[in-house]
KOLBASE-341612 format. One record per atom (N, C-alpha, C): residue in three letters; x, y, z. Coordinates in steps of 0.001 Angstrom, whole numbers, padded with zeros to 6 digits, always signed. Layout:
! KOLBASE-341612
ALAXYZ/...
This chain:
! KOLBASE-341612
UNK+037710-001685+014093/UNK+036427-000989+014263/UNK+035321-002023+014457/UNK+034169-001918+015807/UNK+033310-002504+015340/UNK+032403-002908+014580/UNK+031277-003636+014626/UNK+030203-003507+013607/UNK+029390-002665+014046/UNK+029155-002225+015100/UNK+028347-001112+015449/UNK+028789+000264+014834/UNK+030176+000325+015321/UNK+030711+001635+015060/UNK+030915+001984+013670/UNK+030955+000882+012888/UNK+031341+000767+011401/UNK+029685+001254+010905/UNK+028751+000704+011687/UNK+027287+000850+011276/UNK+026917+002199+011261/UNK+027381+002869+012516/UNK+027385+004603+012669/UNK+027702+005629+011745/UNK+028980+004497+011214/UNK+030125+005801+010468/UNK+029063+005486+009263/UNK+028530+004857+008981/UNK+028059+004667+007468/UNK+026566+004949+007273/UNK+025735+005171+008489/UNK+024622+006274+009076/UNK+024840+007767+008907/UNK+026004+008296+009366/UNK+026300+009356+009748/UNK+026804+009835+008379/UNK+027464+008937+007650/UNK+027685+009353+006083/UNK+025763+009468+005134/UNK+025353+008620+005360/UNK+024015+008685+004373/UNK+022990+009934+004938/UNK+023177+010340+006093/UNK+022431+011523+006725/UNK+023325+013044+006062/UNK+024747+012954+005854/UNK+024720+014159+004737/UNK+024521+013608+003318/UNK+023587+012970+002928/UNK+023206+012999+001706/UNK+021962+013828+001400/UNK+021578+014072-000244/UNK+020667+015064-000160/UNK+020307+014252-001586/UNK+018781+014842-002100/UNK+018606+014006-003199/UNK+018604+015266-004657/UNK+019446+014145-005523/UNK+019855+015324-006776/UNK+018985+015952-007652/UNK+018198+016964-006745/UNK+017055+017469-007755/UNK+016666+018470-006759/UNK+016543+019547-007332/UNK+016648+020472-006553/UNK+015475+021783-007600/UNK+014617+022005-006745/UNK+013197+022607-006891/UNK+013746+024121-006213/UNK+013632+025606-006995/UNK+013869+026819-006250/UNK+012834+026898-004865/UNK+013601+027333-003765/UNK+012785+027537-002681/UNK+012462+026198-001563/UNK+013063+025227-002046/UNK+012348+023874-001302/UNK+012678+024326-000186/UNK+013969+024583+000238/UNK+014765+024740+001401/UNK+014263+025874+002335/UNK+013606+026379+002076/UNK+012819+027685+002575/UNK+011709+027857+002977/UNK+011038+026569+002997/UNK+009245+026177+003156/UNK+009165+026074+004629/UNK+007881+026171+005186/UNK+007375+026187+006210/UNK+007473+024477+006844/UNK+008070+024614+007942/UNK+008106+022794+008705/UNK+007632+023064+010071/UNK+006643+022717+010285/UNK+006456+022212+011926/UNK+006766+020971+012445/UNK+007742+021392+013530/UNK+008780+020435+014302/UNK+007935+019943+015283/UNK+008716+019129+015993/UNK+007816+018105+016862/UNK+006773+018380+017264/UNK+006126+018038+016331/UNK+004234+017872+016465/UNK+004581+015851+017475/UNK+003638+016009+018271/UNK+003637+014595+019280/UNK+002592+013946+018586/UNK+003156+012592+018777/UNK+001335+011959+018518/UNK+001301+010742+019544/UNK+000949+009692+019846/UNK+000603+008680+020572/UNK+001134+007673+019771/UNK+002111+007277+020272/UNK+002858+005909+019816/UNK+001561+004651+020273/UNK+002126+003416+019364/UNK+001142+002186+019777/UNK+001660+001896+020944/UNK+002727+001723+021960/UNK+003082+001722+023492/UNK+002089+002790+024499/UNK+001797+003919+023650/UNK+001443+005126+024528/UNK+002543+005939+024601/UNK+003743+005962+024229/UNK+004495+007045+024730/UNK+004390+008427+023879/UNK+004361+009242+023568/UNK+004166+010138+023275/UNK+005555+010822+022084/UNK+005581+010432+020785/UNK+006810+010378+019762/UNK+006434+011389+018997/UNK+007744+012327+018282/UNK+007753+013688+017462/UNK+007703+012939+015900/UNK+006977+014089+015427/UNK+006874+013999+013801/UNK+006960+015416+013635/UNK+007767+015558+012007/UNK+008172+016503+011697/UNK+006773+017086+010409/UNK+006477+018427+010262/UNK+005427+017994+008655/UNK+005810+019323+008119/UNK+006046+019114+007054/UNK+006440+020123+005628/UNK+005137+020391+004875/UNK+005316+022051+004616/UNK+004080+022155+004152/UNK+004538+022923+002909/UNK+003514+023147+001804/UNK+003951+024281+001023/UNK+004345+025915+001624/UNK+004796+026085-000049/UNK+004689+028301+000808/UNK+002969+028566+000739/UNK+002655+029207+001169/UNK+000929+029692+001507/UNK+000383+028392+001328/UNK+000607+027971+002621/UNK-000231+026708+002099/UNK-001391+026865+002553/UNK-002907+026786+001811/UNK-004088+026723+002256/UNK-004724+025371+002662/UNK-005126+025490+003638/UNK-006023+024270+004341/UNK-006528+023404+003501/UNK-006534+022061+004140/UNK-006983+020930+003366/UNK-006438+020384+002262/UNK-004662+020621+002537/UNK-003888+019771+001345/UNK-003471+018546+001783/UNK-003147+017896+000128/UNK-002887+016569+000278/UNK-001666+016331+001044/UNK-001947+015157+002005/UNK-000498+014688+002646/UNK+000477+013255+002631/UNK+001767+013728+002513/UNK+002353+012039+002642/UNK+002569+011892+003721/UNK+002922+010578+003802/UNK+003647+009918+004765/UNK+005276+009291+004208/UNK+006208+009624+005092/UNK+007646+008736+004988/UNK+007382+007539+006017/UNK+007108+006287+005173/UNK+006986+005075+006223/UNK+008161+004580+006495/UNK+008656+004714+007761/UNK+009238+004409+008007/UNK+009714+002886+008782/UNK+011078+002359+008578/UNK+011087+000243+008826/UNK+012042+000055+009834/UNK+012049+001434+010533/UNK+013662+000689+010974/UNK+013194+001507+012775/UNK+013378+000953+013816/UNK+013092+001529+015075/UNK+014099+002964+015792/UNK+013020+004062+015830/UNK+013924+005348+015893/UNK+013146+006205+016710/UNK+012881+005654+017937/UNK+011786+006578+018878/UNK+011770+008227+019138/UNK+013401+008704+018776/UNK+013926+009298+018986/UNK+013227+010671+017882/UNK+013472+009854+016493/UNK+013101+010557+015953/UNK+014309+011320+015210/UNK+015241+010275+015215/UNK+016565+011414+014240/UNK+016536+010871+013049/UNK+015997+010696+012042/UNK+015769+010272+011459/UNK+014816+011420+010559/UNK+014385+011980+011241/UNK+013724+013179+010452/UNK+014976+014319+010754/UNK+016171+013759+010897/UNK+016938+015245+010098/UNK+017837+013862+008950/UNK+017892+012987+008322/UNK+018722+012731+007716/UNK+018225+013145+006071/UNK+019899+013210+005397/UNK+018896+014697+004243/UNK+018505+013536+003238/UNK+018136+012348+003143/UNK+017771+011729+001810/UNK+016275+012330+002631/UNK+015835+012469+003230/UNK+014103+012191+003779/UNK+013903+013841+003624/UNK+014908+014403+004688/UNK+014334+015849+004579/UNK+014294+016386+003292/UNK+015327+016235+002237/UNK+014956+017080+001047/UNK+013693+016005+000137/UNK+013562+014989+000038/UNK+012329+014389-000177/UNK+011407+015313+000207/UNK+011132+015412+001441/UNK+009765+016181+002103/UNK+010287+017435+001826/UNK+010874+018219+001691/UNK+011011+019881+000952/UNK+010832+019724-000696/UNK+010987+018423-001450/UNK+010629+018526-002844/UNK+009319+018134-002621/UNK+008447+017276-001962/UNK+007399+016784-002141/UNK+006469+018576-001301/UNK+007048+019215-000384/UNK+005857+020017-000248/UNK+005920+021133-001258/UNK+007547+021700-001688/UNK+007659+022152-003191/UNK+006418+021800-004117/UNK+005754+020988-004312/UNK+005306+020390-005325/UNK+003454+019962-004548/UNK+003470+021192-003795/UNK+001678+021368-003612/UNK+001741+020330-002213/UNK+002540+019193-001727/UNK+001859+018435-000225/UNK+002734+018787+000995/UNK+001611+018539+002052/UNK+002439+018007+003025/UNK+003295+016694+003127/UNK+004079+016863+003859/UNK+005149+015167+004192/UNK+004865+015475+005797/UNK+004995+014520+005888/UNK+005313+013931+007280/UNK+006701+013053+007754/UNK+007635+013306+008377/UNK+008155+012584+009338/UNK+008339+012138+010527/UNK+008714+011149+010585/UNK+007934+010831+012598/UNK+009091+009916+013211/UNK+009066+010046+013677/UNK+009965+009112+014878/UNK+008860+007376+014924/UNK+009525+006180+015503/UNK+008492+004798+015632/UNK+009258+004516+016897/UNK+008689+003507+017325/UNK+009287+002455+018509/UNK+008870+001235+018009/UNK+007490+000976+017270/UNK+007880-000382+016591/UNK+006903+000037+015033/UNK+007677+000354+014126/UNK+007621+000596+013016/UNK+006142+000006+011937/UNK+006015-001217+012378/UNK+005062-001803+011529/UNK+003576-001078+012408/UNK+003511-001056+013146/UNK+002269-000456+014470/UNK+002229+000924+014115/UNK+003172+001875+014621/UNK+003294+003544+015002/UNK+002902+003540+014076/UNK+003526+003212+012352/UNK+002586+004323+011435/UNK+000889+004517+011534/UNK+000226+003381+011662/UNK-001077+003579+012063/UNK-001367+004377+012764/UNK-000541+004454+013744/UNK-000883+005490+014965/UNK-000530+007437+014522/UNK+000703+007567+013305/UNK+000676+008582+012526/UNK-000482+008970+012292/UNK-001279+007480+011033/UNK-002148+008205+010402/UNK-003601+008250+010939/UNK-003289+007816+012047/UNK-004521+007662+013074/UNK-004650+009577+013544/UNK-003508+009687+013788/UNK-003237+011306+014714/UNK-003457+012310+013323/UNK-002751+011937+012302/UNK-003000+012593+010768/UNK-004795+013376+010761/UNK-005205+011887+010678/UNK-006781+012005+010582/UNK-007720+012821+011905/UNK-007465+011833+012941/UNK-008072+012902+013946/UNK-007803+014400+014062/UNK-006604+014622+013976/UNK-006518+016256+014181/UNK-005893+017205+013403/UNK-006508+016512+011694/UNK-006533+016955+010355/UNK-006409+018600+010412/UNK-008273+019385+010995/UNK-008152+020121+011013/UNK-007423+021449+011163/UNK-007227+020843+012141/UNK-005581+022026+012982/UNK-004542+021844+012352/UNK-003779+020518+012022/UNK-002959+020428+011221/UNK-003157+020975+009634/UNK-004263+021465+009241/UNK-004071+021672+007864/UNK-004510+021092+006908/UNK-004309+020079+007068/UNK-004298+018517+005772/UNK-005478+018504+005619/UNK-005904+017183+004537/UNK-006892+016336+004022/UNK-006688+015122+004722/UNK-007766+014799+005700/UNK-007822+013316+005746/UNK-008260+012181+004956/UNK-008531+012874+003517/UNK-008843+011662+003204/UNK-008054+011938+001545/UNK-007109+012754+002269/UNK-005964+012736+000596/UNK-004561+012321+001209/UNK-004419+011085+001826/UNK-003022+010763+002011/UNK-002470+009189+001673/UNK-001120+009754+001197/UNK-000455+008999+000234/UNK+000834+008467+001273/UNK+001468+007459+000899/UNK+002605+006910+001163/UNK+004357+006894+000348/UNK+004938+006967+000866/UNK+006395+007498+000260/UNK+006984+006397+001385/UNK+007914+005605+000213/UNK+009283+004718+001346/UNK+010102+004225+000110/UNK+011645+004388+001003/UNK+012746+003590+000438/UNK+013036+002332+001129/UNK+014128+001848+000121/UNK+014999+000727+000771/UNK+013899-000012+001874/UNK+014863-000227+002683/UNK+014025-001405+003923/UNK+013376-000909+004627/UNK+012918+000474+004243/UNK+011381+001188+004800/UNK+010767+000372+004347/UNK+010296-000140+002956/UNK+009194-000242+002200/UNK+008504-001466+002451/UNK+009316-002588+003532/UNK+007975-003639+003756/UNK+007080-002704+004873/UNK+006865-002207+005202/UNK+006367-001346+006285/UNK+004991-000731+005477/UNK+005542+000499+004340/UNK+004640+000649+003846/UNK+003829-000068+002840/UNK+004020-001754+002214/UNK+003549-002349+001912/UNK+002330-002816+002949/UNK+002782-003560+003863/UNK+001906-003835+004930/UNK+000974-002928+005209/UNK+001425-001626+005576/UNK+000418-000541+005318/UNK-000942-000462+004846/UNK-000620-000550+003587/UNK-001325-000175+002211/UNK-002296-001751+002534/UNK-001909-002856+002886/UNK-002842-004464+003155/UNK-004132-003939+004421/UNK-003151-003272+005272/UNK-004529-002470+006458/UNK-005034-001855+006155/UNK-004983-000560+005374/UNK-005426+000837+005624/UNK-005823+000690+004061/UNK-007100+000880+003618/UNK-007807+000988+002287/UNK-008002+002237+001528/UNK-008027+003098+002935/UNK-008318+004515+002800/UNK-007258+005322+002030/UNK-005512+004943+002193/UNK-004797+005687+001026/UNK-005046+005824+000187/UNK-004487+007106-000585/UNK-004837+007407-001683/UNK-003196+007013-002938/UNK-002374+006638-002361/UNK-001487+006138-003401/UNK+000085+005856-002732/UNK+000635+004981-003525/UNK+002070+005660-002835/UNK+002880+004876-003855/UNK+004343+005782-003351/UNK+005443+005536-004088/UNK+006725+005043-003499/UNK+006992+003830-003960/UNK+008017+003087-003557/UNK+009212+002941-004200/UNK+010268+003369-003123/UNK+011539+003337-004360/UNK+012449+002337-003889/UNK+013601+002073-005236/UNK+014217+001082-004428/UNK+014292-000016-003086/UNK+013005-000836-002883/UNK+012930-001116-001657/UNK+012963-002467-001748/UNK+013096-003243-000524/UNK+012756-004493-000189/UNK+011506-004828-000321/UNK+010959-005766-000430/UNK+009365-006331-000112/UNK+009093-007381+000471/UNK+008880-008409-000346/UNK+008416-009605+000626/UNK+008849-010488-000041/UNK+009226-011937+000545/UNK+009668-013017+000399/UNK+008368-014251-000097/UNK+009208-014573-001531/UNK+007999-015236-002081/UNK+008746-016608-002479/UNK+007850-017762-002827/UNK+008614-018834-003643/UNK+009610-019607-002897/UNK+009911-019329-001175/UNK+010293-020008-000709/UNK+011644-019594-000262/UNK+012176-018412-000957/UNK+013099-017065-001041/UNK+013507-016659+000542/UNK+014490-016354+000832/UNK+014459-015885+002486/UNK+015396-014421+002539/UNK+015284-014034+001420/UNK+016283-012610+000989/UNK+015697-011650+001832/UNK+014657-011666+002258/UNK+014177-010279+002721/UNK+014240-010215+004292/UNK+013313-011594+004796/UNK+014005-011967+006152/UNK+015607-011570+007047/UNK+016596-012423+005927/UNK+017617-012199+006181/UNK+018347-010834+006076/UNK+018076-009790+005037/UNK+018254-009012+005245/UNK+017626-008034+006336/UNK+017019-008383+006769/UNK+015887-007550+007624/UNK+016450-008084+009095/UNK+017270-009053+009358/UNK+018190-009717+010605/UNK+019498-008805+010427/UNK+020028-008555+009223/UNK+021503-008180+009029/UNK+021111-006432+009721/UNK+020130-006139+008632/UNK+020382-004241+008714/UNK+019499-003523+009866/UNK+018424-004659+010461/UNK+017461-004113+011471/UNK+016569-003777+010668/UNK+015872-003260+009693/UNK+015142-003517+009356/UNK+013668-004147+009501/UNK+012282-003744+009374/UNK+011034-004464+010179/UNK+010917-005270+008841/UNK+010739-006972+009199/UNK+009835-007493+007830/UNK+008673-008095+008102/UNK+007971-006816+007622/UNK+006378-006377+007998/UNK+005883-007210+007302/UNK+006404-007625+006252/UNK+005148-008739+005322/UNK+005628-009934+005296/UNK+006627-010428+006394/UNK+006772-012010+007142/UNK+005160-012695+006678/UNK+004992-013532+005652/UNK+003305-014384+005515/UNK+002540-013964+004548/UNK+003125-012996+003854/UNK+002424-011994+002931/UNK+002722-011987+001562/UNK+001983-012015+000873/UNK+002223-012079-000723/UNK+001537-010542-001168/UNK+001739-010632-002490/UNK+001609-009724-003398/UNK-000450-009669-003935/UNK-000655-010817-003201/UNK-002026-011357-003390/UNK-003074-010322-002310/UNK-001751-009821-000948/UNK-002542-009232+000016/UNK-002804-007531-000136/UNK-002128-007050-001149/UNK-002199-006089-001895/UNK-003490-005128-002034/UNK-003872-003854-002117/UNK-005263-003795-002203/UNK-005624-003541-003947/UNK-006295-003903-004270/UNK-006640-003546-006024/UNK-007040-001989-006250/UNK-006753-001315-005380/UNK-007716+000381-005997/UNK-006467+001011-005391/UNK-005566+000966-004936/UNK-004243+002355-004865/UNK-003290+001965-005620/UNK-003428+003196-006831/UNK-002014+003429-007199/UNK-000718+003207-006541/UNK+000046+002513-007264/UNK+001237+002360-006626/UNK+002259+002737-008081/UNK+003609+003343-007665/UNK+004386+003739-008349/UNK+005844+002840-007491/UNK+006530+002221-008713/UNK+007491+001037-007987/UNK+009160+001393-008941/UNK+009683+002354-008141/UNK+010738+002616-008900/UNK+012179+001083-008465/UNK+012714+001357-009890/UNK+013553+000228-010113/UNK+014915+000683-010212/UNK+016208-000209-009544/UNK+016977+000391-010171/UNK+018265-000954-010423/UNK+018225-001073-011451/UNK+018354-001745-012474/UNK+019457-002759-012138/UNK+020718-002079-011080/UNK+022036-002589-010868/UNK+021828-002488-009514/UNK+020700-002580-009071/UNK+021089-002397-007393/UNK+021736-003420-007012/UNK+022913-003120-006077/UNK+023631-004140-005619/UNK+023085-004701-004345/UNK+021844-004468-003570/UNK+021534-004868-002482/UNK+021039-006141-002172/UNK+021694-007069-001765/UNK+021442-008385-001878/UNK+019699-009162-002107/UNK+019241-009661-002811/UNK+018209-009924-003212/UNK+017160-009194-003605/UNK+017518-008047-003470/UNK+016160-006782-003394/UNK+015669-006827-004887/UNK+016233-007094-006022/UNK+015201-006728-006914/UNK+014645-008074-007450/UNK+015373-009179-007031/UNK+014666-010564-007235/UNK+013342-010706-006396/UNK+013209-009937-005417/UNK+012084-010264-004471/UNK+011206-009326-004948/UNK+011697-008046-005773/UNK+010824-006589-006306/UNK+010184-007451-007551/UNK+011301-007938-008427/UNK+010497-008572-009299/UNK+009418-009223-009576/UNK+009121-009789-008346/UNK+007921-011373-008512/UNK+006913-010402-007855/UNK+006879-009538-006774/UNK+006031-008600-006406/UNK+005655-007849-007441/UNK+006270-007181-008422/UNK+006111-006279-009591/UNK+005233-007512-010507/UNK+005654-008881-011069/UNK+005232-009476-011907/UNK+003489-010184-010974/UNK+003736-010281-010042/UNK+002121-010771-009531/UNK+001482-009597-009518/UNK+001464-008394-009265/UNK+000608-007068-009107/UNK+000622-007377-010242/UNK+000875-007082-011097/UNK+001076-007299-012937/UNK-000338-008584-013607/UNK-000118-009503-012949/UNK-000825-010167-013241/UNK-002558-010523-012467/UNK-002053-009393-011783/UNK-003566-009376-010958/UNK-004298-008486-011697/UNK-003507-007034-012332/UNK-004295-006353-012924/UNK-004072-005197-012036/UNK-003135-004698-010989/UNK-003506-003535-010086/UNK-002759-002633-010716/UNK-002928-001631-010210/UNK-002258+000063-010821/UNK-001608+000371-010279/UNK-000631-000489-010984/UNK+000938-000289-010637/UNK+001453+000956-011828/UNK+002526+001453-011492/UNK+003853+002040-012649/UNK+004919+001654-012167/UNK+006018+000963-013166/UNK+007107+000939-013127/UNK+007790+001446-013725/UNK+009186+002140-013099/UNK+009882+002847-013328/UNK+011404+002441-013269/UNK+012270+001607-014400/UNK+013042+001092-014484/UNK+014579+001595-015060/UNK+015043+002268-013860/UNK+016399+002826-014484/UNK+017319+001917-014002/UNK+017548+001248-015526/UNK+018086+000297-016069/UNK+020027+000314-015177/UNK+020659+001430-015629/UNK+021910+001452-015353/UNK+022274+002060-013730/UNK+020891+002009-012995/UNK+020797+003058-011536/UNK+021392+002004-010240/UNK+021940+002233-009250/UNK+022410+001548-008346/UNK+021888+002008-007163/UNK+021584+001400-006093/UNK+020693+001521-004560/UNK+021508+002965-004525/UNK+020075+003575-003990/UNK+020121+005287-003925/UNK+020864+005929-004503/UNK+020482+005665-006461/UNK+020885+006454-007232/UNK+020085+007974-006754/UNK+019021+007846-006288/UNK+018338+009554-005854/UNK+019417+010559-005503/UNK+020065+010031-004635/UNK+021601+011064-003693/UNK+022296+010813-004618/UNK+022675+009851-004861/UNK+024086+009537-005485/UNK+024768+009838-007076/UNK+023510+009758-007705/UNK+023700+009869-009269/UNK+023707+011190-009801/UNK+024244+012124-009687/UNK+023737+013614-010504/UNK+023660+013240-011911/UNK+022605+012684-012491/UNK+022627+012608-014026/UNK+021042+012966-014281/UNK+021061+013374-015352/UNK+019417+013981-016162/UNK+018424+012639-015957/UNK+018813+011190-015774/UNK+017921+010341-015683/UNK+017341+010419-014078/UNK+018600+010653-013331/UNK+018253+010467-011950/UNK+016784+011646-011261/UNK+017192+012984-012280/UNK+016227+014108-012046/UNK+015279+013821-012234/UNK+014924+013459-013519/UNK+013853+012842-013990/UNK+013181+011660-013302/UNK+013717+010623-012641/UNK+013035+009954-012034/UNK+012639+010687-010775/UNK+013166+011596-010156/UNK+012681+011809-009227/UNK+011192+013141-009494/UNK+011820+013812-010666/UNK+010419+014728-011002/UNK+009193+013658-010989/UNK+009294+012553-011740/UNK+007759+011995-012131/UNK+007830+011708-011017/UNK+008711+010980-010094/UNK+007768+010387-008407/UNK+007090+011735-008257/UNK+007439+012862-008022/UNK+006630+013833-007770/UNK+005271+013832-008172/UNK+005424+014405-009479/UNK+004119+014006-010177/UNK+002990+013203-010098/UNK+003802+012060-010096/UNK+002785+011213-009896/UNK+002026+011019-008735/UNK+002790+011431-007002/UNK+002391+011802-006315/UNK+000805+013071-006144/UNK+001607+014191-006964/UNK+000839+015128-007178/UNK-000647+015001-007849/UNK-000538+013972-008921/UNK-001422+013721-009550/UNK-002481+013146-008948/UNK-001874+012111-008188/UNK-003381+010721-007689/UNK-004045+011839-005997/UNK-002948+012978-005775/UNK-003185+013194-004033/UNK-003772+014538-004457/UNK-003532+015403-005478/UNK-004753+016690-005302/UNK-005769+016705-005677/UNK-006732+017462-005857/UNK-007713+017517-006429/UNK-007906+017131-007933/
């Protein structure tokens, strides 16, 4: 088998995954499908957005930042994201998913289209939050260094940035495709006023990821920013799908929450 094809089969396995927490009704909520917006090329790319049941105008919205190049946009059916965005609009927001062509750019251009044509869409432009896993999350780090205007986000299990001379994130970001958006970037470039929520998981086996989470977690720490960490100690890369246990629920209720908390009224 190739490495491509080996890469597929093991895509095509993580897209029937679903995350173990399950809210009555998620599955039943209102989604508008390819909404277009203006890629940073110009081409014209689909995003998916989940809303509550009756949802009234001017709710808070996330974003799924996405790290990995998917113009296409299939990526908004794989179920770790879609049931994310059916628990997160469960729980009072919109989500967003979108298709990129170059990942670190397009999201701007999301929340560029987010904001301009708020109205019609529903949302709050000036209540939106960020959501990313794994080797999404240098993406939405970088993010959060441009855009001042978020109102919070939550990072799980993810990669970050390469500190101390470290090349874990780089290299992984060559192996899996992956964008490494914060290539030059420290924990210093950070903004001091958004909440950030930094889930941990304790045994991840993903090569360097929590040595590089660590020193990011311990400099925010020592800067003083408003961080939470969330450290399940015995959890392994995408315990969310994988773990059916009362800790795993629980971590995923408070991401909610805490979401809920910093993005409504």
């Amino acid at each position: 088998m190739s490495e491509q094809t080996d890469r597929e089969a093991i895509l095509r396995e993580i897209a029937k995954k679903r995350v173990r927490y399950v809210i009555p009704g998620m599955d039943e909520l209102p989604v508008r499908q390819h909404v277009m917006y203006r890629a940073t090329s110009g081409h014209s790319l689909p995003m998916d957005i989940y809303y509550p049941r009756d949802a009234r105008r001017h709710i808070p919205v996330v974003v799924n930042a996405f790290g990995y190049p998917d113009p296409d946009g299939g990526v908004r059916q794989f179920g770790p994201f879609t049931s994310w965005a059916q628990l997160i609009a469960a729980s009072g927001m919109a989500m967003v998913l979108y298709g990129s062509e170059a990942p670190a750019e397009d999201v701007h251009a999301v929340l560029r289209h987010l904001r301009e044509d708020a109205p019609a869409l529903g949302i709050d432009a000036g209540r939106i939050g960020l959501f990313s896993t794994s080797g999404n999350v240098p993406v939405a780090l970088s993010t959060l260094m441009r855009d001042r205007d978020l109102r919070a986000a939550a990072l799980l299990m993810g990669y970050t940035m390469d500190a101390d001379g470290t090349t874990a994130v780089a290299d992984m970001s060559k192996e899996y495709g992956f964008v490494d958006a914060c290539a030059g970037k420290s924990a210093d470039d950070l903004p001091t006023s958004v909440p950030l929520l930094v889930v941990r998981a304790g045994r991840d086996q993903a090569h360097g990821l929590n040595d590089a989470l660590d020193k990011v977690v311990a400099r925010a720490i020592a800067r003083n920013l408003p961080l939470t960490l969330m450290n399940h100690a015995e959890g392994a890369h995408g315990f969310d799908c994988d773990e059916d246990s009362p800790i795993t629920r629980e971590v995923v209720r408070q991401v909610l929450a805490f979401l809920a908390f910093h993005l409504n009224p």
